[in-house]
N, C-alpha and C positions, 0 to 999 in steps of 0.2 A: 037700891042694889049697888054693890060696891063694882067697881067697873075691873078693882085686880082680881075678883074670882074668878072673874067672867072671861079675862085676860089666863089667867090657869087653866080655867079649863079647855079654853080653846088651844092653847099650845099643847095640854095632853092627849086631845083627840088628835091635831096633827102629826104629833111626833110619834105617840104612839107610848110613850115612855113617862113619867114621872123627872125621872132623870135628869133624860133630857130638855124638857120641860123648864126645870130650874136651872139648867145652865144656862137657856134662853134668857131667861127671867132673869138670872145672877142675884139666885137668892136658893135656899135651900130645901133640898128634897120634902122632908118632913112640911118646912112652912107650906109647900104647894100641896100634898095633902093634907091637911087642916085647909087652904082655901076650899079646895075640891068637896070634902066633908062641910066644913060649914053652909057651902051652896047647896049642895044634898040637902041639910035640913030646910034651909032656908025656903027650898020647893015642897020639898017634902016628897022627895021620888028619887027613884036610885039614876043615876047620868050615866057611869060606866059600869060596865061587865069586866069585870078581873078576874080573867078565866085562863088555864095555860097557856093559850094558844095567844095570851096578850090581850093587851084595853083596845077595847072599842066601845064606842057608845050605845046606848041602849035607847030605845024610839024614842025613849021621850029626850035623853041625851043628844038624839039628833036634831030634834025641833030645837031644842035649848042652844046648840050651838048654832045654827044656822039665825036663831033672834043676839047670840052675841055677837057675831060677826057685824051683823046690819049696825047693831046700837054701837061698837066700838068704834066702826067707822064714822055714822054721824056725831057723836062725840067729838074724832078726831078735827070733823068738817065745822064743828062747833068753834075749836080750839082756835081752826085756823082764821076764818071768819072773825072773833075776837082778837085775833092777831094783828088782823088789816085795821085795826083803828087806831095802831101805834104808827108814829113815824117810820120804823124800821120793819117794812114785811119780813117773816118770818113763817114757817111752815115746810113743807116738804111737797114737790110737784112732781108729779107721776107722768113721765110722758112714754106713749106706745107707738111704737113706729114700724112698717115696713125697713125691708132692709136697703131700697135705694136712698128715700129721704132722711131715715136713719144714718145711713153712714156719711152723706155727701149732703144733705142740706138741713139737718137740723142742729148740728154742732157749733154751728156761726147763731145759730137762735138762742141757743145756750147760754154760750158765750156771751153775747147780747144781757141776756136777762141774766145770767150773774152777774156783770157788773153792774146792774141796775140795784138790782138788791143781792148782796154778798151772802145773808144770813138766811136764805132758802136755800133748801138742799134739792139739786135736779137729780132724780132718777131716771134711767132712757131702760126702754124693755121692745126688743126686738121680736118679730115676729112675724107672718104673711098676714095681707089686709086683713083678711078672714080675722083670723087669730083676736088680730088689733082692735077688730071693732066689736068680738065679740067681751074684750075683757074691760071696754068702754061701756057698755051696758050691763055688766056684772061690776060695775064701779070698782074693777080693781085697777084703773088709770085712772087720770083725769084729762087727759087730753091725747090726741092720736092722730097722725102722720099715714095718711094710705093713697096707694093710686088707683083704688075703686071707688066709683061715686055711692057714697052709704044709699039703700034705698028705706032706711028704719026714719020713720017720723018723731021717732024718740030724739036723735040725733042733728045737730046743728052742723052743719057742713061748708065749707067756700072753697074753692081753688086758691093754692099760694105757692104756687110754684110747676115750672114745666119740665121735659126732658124729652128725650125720643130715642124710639128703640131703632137698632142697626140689628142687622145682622154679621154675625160676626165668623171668622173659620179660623184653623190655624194656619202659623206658615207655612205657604206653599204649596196649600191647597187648588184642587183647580177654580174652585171660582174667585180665587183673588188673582187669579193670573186672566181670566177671560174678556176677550175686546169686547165680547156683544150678548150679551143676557137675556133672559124671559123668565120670568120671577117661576114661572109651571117647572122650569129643572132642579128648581130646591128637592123636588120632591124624589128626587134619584138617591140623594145623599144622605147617609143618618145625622138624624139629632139628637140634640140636649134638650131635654126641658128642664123648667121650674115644676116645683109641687103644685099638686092642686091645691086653689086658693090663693095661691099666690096672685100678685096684681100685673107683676109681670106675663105671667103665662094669659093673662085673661087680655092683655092688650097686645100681645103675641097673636091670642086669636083672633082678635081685631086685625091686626098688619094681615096676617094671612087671606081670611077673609077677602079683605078690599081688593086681595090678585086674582081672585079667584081659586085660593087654595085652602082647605080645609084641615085643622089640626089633628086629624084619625086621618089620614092621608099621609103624612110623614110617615118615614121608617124610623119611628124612635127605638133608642138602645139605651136610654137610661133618662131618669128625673133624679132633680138633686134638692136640695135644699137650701142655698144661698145664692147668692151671687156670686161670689167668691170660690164655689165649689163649682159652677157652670163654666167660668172662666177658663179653673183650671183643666174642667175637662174637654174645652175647646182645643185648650194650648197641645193638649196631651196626645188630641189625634183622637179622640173619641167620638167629638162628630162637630154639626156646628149648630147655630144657635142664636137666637134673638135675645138681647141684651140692651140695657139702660146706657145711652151715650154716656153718661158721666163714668160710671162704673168701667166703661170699653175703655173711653179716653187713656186713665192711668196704664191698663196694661198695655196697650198699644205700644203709649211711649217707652214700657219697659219691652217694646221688640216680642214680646208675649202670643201676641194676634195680630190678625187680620181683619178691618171693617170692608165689609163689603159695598164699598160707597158706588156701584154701579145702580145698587136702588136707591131712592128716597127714602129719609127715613121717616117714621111713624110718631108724630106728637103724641102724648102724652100727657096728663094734667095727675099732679099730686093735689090733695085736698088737706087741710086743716078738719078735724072734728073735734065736735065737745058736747057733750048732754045737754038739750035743752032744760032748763032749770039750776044749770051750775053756773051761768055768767056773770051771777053776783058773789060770786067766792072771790075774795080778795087774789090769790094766784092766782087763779083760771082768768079771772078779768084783768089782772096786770099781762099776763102770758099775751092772752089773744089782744092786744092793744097792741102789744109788740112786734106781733103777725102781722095784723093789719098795718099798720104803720111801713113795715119789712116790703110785705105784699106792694104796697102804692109807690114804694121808691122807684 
């Protein structure tokens, strides 16, 4: 089977177009149909419906594409794998990350492993644990950064890294001005959440929890979706909000917020993940070498 048909055809079922298709490709309209058509015969069943309303695949076009998908990937994992027996690694590493370890602890890992090997290319693909770990077992990463402990047995897992959530207000609120607290009067005040899934909002539940305070118990008035978007609707007076110290740190020092250090705050563990059965791929096993090694300093 020739692996650029298979390659056509999946980009015309994505994009939907021919077209654009071949601009992907950077090759011409025409040539990607003649791939398209040659794969047609080659099965001997029609793959798409060219109908007004636009190409879409046709049942058997949709088993055939979900078998190129899998095979262009393990090809790829072929290429790479043959790559690790040269002096110089080479290939492309897919890493998925939440958005605290994403932003603040895996850029010095990066960093790290390209200067080790210059000629791998790192991709970073942001998203909530959830998200991360579900695109780790649909192998469209290869390695993943979250702060919920995976419970899939498919998955290879360690802690590499800590943090701890604060709660945070903005300036001037009453509880950064108050001499004497009881964690039960959070619950007077509106909040900010994370999305659900997110890793933070689940060790959110955690912190609260251990006070005795329940997260359907707040008066929330809004969920956001980064960290960065929580911050800023702390600062803005929208309400307050449990947050990753590292993440608090920065805006603090830009005069931004308020930590609420009247309570302790809440440890935290990030974890490293990776498929069990990928630890022999030349990048995945140079990466996690690098982790571990990071990890014991």
């Amino acid at each position: 089977m020739n692996l650029k048909k298979l390659e056509a055809f999946i980009f015309v079922v994505e994009k939907k177009s021919f077209s654009e298709a071949a601009a992907k490709l950077k090759c011409s309209q025409p040539a990607i149909s003649l791939q398209i058509k040659s794969l047609e015969e080659d099965l001997g069943l029609e793959l798409l419906d060219r109908s007004l309303s636009g190409i879409q695949p046709t049942p058997a076009g949709i088993s055939v594409y979900q078998a190129a998908k899998e095979m262009i990937k393990r090809w790829n994992r072929l290429a790479e794998e043959l790559h690790g027996f040269h002096d110089n690694l080479t290939g492309t590493l897919t890493i998925g990350a939440s958005t605290i370890p994403g932003t603040y602890i895996v850029p010095h890992w990066m960093r790290q492993f390209r200067r080790l090997y210059p000629k791998v290319e790192v991709k970073v693909e942001i998203g909530d644990s959830k998200e991360i770990l579900a695109k780790l077992l649909d192998h469209q990463i290869d390695v993943g950064f979250i702060g919920l402990q995976p419970d899939s047995e498919k998955i290879k897992h360690y802690p590499v890294a800590s943090d701890s959530l604060v709660l945070i207000a903005p300036d001037g609120h009453p509880l950064a001005n108050a001499d004497h607290l009881d964690f039960s009067e959070v619950k007077q005040y509106e909040f900010v959440l994370r999305e659900e899934g997110s890793g933070t909002r689940k060790v959110m539940d955690d912190y609260l929890s251990l006070h005795g305070v329940r997260l359907s118990e707040l008066h929330t008035v809004a969920s956001v979706g980064s960290t960065e978007a929580l911050i800023a609707s702390v600062e803005a007076g929208l309400g307050i909000s449990c947050v990753s110290k590292l993440a608090a740190n920065h805006a603090v020092k830009a005069g931004r917020i308020k930590i609420i250090d009247k309570f302790e705050p809440f440890q935290r563990t990030f974890y490293f993940t990776s498929l069990k059965g990928t630890e022999k791929r030349p990048i995945v096993k140079e990466f996690a070498e690098l982790i571990e090694a990071s990890k014991q300093d």
